[in-house]
C-alpha positions as CSV (number, residue, x, y, z in Angstrom):
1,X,128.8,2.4,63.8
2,X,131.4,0.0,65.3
3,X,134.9,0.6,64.1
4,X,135.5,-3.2,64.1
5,X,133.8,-6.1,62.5
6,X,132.1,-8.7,65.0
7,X,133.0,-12.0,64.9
8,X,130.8,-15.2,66.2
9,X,131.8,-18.3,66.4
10,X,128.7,-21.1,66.3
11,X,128.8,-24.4,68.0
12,X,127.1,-27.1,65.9
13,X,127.3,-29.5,68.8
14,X,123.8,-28.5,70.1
15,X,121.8,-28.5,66.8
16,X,118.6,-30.7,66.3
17,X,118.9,-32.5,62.9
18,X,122.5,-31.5,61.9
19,X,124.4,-34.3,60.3
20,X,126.5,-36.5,63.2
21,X,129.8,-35.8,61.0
22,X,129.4,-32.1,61.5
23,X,128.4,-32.0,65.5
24,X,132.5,-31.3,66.4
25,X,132.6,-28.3,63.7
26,X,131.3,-24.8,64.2
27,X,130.7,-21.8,61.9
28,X,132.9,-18.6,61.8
29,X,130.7,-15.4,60.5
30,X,132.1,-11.9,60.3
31,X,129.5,-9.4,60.1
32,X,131.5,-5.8,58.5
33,X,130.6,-2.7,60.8
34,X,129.0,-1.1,57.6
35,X,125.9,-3.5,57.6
36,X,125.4,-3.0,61.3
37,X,123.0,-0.2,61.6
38,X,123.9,2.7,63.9
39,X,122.0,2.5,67.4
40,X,120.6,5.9,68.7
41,X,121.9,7.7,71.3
42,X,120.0,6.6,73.8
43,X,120.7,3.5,75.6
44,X,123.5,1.3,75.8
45,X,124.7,1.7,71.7
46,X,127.2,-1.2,71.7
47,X,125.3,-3.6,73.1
48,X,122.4,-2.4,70.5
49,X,124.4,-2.9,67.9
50,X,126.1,-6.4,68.9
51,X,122.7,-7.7,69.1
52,X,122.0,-7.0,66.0
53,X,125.5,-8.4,64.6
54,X,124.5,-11.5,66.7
55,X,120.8,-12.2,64.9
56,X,122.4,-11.5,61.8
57,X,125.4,-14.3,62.8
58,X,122.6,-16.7,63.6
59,X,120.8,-16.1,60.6
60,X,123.2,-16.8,57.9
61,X,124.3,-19.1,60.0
62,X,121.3,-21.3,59.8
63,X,121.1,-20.5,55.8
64,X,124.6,-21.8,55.4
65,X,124.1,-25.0,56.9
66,X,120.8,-25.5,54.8
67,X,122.5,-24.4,51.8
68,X,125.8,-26.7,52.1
69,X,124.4,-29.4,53.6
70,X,120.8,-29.7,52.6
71,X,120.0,-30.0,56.1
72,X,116.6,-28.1,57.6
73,X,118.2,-28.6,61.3
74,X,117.0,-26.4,64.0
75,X,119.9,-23.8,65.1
76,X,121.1,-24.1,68.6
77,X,122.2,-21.4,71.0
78,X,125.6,-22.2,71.7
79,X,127.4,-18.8,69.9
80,X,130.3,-16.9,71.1
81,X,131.7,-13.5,70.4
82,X,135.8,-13.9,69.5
83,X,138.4,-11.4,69.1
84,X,139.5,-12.6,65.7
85,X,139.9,-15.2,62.8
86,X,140.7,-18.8,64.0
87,X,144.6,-19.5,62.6
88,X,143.0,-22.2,61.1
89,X,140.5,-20.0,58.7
90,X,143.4,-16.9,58.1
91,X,144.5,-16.5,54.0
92,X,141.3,-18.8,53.2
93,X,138.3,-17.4,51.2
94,X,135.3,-17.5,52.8
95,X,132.4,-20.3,51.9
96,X,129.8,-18.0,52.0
97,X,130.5,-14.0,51.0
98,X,127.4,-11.5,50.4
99,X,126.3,-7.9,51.7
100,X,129.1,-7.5,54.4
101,X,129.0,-11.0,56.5
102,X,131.7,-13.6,55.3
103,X,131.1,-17.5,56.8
104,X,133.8,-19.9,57.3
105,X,133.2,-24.2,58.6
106,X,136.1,-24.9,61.1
């Protein structure tokens, strides 16, 4: 299990069908270690397990914009792993909280 959370940040800039006002804003998701599922031995484990974090970033992702925005716009692929919380985003509650992954709009 990884020791730390993972932490994506999605770029909205490259979505089809997202609203023009949110193209400059992206979406913070934290995915806890404890819903990451261990990887077996074999392999390379951390990249097994990033992978996973990933899908799951991309997924709630994707729910969160069609749940605050009402928007059924097709996800991009523009996502990048950071090292932690934006300044912007520290102290604030997340928008979206539930089984270990925690979504902020910047």
């Amino acid at each position: 299990m990884a020791a730390a959370p993972y932490l994506f940040q999605i770029f909205l800039a490259d979505w089809k069908g997202i609203p023009s006002d949110l193209l400059s804003r992206s979406i913070i998701i934290e995915v806890a270690p404890r819903v990451v599922p261990e990887a077996s031995a074999a392999g390379d484990k951390d990249k097994t397990e990033r992978q996973f974090a990933e899908r799951l970033a991309r997924r709630v992702s994707a729910e969160f914009v069609q749940g605050e925005f009402n928007s059924g716009a097709e996800p991009g692929n523009s996502i990048a792993q950071i090292g932690s919380l934006p300044d912007e985003i520290q102290g604030q509650s997340p928008t979206v909280y539930r089984n270990g992954v925690r979504a902020w709009l910047l």
